[in-house]
KOLLODO-105567 format. One record per residue (C-alpha): residue in one letter; x, y, z. Coordinates in steps of 0.5 Angstrom, whole numbers, padded with zeros to 4 digits, always signed. Example, Ala and Ser with C-alpha at 12.3 -4.5 7.8 and 13.67 -1.06 7.14 Angstrom:
REM residues 2
A+0025-0009+0016;S+0027-0002+0014;
***
This chain:
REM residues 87
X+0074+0598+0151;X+0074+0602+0146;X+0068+0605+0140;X+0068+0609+0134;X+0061+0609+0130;X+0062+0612+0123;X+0055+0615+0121;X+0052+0613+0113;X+0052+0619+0108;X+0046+0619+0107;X+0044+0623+0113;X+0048+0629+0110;X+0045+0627+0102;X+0037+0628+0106;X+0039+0636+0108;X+0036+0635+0115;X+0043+0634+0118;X+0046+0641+0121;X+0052+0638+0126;X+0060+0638+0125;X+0062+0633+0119;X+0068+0632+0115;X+0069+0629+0108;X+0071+0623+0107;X+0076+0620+0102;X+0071+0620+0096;X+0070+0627+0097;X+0063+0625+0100;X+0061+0630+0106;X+0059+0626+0112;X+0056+0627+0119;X+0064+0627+0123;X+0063+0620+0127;X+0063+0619+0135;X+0069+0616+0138;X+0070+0614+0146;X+0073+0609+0150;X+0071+0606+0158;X+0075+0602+0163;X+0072+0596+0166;X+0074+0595+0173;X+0077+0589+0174;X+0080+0584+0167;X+0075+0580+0164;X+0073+0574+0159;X+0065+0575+0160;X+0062+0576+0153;X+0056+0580+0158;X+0060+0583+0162;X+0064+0586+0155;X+0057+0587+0151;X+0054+0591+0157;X+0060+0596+0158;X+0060+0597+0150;X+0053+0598+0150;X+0053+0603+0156;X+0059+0606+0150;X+0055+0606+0145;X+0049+0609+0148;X+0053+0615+0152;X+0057+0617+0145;X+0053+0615+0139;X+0048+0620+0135;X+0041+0616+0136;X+0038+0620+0130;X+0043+0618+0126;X+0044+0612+0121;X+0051+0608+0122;X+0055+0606+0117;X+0060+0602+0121;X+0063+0601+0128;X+0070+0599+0130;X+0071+0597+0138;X+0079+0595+0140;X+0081+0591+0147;X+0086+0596+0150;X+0091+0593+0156;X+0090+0586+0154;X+0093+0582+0159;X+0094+0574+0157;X+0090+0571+0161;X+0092+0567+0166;X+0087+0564+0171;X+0084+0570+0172;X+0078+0568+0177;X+0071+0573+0175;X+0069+0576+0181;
***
């Protein structure tokens, strides 16, 4: 799995950000977003078992005094699933 968090601009609009940012396409400054990614252990199709490795995900790489804008997560390795029994 893999997880980007991008951070609402408004944190940079209110003065008290002082971390790394970069300016969007709008030429706004914003707070420079968290990307990271975790491998499960064995395949899966168990809604919990991926809300749970990207609720790890979130709380490992997100910036909890930030407010966020947007999250994209993506299914990398994706096999089609052909009977895969879940252990």
């Amino acid at each position: 799995l893999t997880l980007d968090v991008g951070y609402d601009r408004e944190n940079c609009d209110c003065g008290k950000y002082r971390g790394p940012v970069h300016i969007d396409h709008y030429g706004r400054t914003v707070p420079k977003g968290a990307h990271g990614s975790t491998k499960l252990d064995n395949p899966t199709n168990l809604g919990s078992i991926l809300i749970s490795a990207t609720t790890e995900l979130f709380e490992r790489i997100a910036d909890k005094t930030l407010t966020v804008r947007r999250i994209t997560i993506a299914a990398n390795r994706v096999v089609k699933d052909e009977g895969f029994f879940q252990v």
